[in-house]
C-alpha positions as CSV (number, residue, x, y, z in Angstrom):
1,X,-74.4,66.5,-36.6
2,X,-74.9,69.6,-38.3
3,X,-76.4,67.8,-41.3
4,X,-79.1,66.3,-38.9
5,X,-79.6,69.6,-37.0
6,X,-80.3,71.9,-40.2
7,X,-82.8,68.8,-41.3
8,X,-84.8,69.2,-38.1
9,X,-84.9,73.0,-38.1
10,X,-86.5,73.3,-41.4
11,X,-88.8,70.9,-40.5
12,X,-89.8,72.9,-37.7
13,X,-90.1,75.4,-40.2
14,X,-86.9,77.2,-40.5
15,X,-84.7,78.8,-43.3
16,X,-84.4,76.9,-46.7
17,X,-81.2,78.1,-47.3
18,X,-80.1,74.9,-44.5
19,X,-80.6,72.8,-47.2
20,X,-77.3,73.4,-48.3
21,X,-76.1,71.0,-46.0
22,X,-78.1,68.4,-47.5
23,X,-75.2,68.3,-50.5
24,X,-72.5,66.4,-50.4
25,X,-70.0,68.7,-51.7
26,X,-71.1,71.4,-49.6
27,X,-70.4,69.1,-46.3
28,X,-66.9,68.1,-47.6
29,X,-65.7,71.3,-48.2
30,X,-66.6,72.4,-45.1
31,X,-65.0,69.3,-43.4
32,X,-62.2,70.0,-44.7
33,X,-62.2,73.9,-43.8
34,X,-63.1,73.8,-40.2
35,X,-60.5,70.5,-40.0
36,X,-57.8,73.0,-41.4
37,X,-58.6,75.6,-38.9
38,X,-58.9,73.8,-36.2
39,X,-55.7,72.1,-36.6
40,X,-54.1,75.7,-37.3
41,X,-55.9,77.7,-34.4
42,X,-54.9,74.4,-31.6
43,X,-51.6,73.0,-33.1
44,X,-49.1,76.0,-31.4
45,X,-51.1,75.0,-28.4
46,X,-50.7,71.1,-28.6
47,X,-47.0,71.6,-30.0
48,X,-46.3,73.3,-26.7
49,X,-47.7,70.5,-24.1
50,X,-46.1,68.1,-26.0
51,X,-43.0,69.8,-25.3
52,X,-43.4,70.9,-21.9
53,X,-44.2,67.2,-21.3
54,X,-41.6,65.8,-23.0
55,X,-43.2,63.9,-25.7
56,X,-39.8,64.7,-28.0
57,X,-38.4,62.4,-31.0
58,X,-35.5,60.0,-29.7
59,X,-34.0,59.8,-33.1
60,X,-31.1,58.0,-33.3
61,X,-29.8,58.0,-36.8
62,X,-26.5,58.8,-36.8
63,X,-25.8,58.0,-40.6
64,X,-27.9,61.0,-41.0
65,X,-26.0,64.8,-40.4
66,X,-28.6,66.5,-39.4
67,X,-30.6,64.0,-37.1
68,X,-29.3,65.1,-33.9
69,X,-30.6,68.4,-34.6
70,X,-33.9,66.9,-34.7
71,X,-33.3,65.4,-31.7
72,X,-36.3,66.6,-29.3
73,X,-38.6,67.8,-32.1
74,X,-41.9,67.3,-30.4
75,X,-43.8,64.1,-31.6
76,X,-47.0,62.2,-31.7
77,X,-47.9,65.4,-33.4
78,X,-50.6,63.2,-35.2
79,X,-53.0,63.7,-32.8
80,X,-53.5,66.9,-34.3
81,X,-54.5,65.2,-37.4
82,X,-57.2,62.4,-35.6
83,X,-58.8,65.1,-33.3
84,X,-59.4,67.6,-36.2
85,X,-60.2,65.0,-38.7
86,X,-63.2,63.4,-36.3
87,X,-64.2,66.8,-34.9
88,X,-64.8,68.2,-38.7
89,X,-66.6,64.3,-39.7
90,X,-68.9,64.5,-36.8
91,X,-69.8,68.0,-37.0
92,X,-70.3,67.8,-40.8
93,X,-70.9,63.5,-42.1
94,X,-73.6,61.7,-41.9
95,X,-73.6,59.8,-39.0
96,X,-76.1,57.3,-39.9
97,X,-73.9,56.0,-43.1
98,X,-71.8,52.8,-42.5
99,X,-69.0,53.8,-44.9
100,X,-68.2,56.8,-42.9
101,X,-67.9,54.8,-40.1
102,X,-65.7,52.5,-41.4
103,X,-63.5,54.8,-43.3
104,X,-63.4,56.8,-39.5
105,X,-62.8,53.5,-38.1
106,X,-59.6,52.7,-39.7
107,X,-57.8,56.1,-39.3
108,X,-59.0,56.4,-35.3
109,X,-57.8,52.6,-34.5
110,X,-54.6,52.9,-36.4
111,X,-54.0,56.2,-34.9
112,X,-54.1,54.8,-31.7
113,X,-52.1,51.9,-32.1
114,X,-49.2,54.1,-33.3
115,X,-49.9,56.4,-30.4
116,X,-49.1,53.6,-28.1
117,X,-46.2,52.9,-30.0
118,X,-44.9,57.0,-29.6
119,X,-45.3,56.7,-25.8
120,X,-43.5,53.8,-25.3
121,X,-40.0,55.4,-27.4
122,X,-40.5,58.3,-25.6
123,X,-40.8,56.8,-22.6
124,X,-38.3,54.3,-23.2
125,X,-35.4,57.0,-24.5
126,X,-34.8,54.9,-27.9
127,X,-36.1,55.2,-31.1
128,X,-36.6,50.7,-30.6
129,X,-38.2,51.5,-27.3
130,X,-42.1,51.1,-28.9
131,X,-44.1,48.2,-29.6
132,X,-42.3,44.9,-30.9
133,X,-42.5,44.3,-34.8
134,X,-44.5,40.9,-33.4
135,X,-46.7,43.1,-31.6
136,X,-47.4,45.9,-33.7
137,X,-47.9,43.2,-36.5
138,X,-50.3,41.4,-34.3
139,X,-52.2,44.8,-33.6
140,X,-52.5,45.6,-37.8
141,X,-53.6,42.2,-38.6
142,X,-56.0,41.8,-35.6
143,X,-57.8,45.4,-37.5
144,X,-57.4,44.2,-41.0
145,X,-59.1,40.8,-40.2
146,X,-62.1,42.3,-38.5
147,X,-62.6,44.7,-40.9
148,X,-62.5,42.1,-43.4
149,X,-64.8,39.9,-42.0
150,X,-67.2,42.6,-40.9
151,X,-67.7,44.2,-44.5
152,X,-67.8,41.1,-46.3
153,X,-70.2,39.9,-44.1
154,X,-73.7,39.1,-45.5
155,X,-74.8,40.1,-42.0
156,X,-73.0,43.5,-41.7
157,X,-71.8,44.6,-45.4
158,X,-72.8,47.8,-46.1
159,X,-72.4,47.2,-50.0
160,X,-75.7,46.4,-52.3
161,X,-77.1,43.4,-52.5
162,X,-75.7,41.4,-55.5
163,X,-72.9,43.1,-55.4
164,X,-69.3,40.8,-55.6
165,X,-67.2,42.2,-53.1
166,X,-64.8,39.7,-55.1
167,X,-64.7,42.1,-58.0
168,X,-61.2,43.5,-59.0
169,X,-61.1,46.6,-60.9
170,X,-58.0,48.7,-62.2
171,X,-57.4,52.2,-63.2
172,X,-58.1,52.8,-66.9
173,X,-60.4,49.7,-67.6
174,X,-64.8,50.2,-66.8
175,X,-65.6,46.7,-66.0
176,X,-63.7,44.5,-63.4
177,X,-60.9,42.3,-64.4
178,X,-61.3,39.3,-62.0
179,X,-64.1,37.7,-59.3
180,X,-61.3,36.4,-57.1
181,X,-64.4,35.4,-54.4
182,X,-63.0,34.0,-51.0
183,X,-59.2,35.1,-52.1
184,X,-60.1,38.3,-51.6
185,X,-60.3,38.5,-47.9
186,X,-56.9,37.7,-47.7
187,X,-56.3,40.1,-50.9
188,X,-58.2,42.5,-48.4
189,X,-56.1,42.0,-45.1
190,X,-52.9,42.4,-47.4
191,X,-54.0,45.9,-48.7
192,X,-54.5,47.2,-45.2
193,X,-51.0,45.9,-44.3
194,X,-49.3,47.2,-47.2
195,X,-50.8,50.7,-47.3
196,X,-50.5,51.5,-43.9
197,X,-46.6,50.5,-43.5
198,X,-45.9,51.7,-46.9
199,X,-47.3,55.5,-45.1
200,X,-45.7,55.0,-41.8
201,X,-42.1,53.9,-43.5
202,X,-42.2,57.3,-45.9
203,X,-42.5,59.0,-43.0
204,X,-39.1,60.3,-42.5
205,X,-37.9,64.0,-44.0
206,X,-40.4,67.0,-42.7
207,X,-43.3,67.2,-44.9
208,X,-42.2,64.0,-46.5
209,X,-45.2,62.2,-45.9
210,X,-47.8,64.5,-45.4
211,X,-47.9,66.1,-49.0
212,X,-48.7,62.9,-50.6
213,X,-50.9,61.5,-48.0
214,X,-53.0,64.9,-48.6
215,X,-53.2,64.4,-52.7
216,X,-54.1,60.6,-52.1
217,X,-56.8,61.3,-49.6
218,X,-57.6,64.1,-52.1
219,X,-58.1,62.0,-55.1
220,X,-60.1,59.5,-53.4
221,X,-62.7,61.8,-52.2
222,X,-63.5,63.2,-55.8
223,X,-63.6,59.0,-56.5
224,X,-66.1,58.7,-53.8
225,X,-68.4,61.3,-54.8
226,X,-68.5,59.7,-58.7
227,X,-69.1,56.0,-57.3
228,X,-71.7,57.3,-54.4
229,X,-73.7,59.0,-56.9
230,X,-75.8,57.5,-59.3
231,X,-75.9,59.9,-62.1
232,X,-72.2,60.5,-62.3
233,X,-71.2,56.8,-61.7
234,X,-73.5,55.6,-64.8
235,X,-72.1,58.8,-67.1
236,X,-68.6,58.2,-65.8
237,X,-69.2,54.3,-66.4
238,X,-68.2,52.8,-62.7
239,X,-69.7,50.8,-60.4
240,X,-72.5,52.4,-58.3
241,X,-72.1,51.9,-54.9
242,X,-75.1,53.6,-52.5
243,X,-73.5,55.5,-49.3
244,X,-69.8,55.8,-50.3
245,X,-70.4,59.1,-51.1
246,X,-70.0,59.8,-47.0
247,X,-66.5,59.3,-47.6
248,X,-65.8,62.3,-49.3
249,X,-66.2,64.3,-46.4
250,X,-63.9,61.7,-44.7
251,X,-61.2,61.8,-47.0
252,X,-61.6,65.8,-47.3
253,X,-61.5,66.0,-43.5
254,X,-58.4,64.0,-43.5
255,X,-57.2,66.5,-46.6
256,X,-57.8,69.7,-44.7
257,X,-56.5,68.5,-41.7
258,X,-53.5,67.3,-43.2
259,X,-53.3,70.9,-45.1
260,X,-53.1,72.2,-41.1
261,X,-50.4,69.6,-39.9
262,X,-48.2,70.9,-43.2
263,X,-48.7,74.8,-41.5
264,X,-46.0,73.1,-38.5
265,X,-44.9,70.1,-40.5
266,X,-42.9,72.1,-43.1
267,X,-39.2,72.0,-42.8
268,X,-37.7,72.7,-40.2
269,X,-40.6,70.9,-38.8
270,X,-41.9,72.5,-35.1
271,X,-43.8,69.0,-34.7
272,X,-43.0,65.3,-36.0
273,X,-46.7,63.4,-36.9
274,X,-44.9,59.9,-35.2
275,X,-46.5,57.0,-36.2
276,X,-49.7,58.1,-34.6
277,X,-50.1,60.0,-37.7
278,X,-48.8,58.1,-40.3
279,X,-50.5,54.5,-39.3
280,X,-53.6,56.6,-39.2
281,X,-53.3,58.1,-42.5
282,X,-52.4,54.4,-43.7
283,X,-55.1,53.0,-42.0
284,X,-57.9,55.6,-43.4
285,X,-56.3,55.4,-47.2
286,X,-56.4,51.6,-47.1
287,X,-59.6,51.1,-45.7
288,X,-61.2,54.3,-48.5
289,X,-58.8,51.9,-51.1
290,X,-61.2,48.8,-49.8
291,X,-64.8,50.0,-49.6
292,X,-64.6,52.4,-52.8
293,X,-63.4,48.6,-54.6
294,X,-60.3,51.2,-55.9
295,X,-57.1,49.3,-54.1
296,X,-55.3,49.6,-57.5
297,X,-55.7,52.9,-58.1
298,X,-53.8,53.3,-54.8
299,X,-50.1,52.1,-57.1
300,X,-51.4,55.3,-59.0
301,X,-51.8,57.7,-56.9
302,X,-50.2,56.5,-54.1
303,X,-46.9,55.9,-56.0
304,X,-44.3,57.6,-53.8
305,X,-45.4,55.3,-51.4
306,X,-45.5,52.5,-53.2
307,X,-41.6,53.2,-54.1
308,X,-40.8,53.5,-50.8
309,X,-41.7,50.2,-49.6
310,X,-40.7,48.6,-52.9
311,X,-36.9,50.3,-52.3
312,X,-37.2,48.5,-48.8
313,X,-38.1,45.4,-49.8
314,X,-35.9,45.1,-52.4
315,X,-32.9,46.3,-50.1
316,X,-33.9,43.5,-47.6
317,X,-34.6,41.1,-50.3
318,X,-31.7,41.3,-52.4
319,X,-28.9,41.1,-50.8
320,X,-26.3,43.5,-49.6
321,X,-25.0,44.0,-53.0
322,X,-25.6,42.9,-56.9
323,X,-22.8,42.3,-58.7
324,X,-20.5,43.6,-55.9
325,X,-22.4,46.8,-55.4
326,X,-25.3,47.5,-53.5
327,X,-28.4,48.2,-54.8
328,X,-29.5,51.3,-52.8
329,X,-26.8,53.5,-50.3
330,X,-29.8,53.1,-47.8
331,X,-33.5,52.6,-48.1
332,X,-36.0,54.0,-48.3
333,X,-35.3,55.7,-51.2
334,X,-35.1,59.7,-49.5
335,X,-32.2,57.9,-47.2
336,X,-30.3,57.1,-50.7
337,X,-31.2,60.5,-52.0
338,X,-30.0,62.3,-48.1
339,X,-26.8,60.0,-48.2
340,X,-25.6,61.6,-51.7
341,X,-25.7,64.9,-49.9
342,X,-29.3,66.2,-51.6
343,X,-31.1,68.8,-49.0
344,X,-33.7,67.6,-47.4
345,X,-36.1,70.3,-48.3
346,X,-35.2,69.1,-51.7
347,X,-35.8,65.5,-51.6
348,X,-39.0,66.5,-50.0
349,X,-40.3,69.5,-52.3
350,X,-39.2,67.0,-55.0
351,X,-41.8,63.8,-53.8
352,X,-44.2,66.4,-53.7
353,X,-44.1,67.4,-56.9
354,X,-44.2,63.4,-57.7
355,X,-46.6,63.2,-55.7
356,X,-48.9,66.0,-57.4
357,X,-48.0,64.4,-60.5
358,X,-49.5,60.9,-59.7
359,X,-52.6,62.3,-58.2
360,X,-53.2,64.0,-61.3
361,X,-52.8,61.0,-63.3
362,X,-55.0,58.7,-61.0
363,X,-57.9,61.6,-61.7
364,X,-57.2,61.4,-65.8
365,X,-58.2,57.5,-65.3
366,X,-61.5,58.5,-64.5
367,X,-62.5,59.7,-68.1
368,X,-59.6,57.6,-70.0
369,X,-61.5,54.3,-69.6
């Protein structure tokens, strides 16, 4: 919006110093400013209706010592991340740029559908009380299909023509590995799937999630500004892909945001995100992942997520034991870590740092190539 106004002003013959808002680091920055405010200046404010109106976690891990503490923590604080995050894309993104929309797309529709899921736990007293694993499945695959279909689209696609939206591409190699064609819109649907659940299931100590969903988004903006812009992709030696710049300012929006929801977050955490705000920040990393054609540099960067769905799975997949012992106390892996008696602000201050760590080696793959 802003972008749009400042052009039409100096056309009109105003200032040239508007013309500031024609760069894209300028907009992003400022996305992610004004989303950090105004998720600091509103948050005490939504915290308290979401009390009053008794939208409270029904936590009911026992295994856990402190979780009856937490036991009326108000939640479905995410909504303080989606309505700063929009406000600060609208005011400051290009609004005619498909990948903004896209990228908005994903992080507004999974926000919603964990949304519904919050009410219905609240409403319903339990922590089981939401959507149905069928359902909620149903909801995610329904997204990741249409997504699919509409990007790929020759009709729709926003990439280039003669682009290969088949291409595969990994960290630390310049030319793609693999044209995997058709396969890849079921490698696509799978990558929303994965990323989003891999979020939502980290989310589970204060602060746990939010730290590394803020260096992810964080490192995939500075990726979309190298691949939207010409000069810089060719120097830096990746793919150029017109318009994905606008997702810098999405991703910083999400970053600064996120930055906010940390200020009430931290532990002891005054609000819980629910999964209104971890599906979202899954659904806007895996659809960035997508359209940037970086979904393995989400394993990168993204690791502390990865090992948390990995511990799940392999929990769930092998077996209650390996040679008469288990191969996790409880999974995720923070649960293993809280069931040894580690602090939580520990376990949490700790996956940060892990966190920080990855996100700097994701950015040292983009001149070790």
């Amino acid at each position: 919006m802003i972008p749009w106004l400042a052009e039409t002003l100096r056309e009109g013959g105003g200032p040239d110093f508007l013309r500031v808002f024609d760069y894209l680091s300028t907009r992003s920055l400022m996305a992610a400013l004004s989303a950090f405010l105004v998720t600091v200046l509103f948050g005490r404010r939504i915290i308290l209706w979401l009390f009053t109106n008794r939208y409270r976690d029904v936590s009911e891990d026992v295994l856990l010592a402190d979780a009856s503490s937490k036991r009326g923590t108000p939640t479905m604080g995410g909504v303080m991340l989606l309505g700063a995050t929009v406000f600060a894309w609208l005011l400051f993104g290009n609004l005619d740029n498909t990948f903004g929309w896209l990228g908005i797309t994903g992080f507004v529709y999974f926000g919603f559908v964990g949304l519904l899921d919050d009410i219905m736990k609240v409403r319903s007293g339990r922590s089981r009380g939401g959507l149905s694993e069928r359902a909620k499945l149903l909801l995610q695959v329904g997204f990741a299909v249409g997504f699919t279909v509409f990007y790929l689209h020759p009709w729709f696609t926003p990439f280039p023509e003669g682009f290969e939206p088949g291409w595969l591409f990994i960290p630390f190699l310049k030319v793609p590995i693999a044209d995997i064609g058709w396969v890849y819109f079921f490698f696509s649907v799978f990558v929303i799937l994965a990323i989003t659940n891999a979020v939502n299931l980290t989310d589970g100590l204060d602060g746990l999630a939010i730290v590394p969903s803020i260096s992810t988004a964080a490192v995939y903006a500075i990726f979309a500004y190298i691949i939207g812009n010409k000069v810089q992709s060719e120097y830096l030696q990746f793919e150029f892909i017109p318009g994905t710049g606008e997702l810098t300012v999405v991703c910083a929006a999400v970053a600064g945001a996120g930055l906010g929801f940390l200020w009430f977050n931290a532990y002891p955490a005054e609000v819980f995100m629910g999964d209104t705000g971890a599906l979202a920040l899954g659904g806007v990393l895996a659809t960035t992942a997508l359209l940037l054609k970086q979904e393995f540099l989400f394993v990168v960067v993204g690791g502390v997520f990865v090992v948390e769905v990995g511990s799940s799975l392999l929990q769930g997949k092998l077996g209650e034991n390996i040679a008469g012992r288990r191969l996790l106390y409880r999974a995720p892996l923070h649960l293993t870590f809280r069931h040894l008696g580690v602090a939580e602000p520990r376990v949490v201050v700790r996956f940060w740092i892990v966190s920080i760590m990855l996100a700097l080696l994701g950015l040292l793959t983009i001149k070790l190539r």
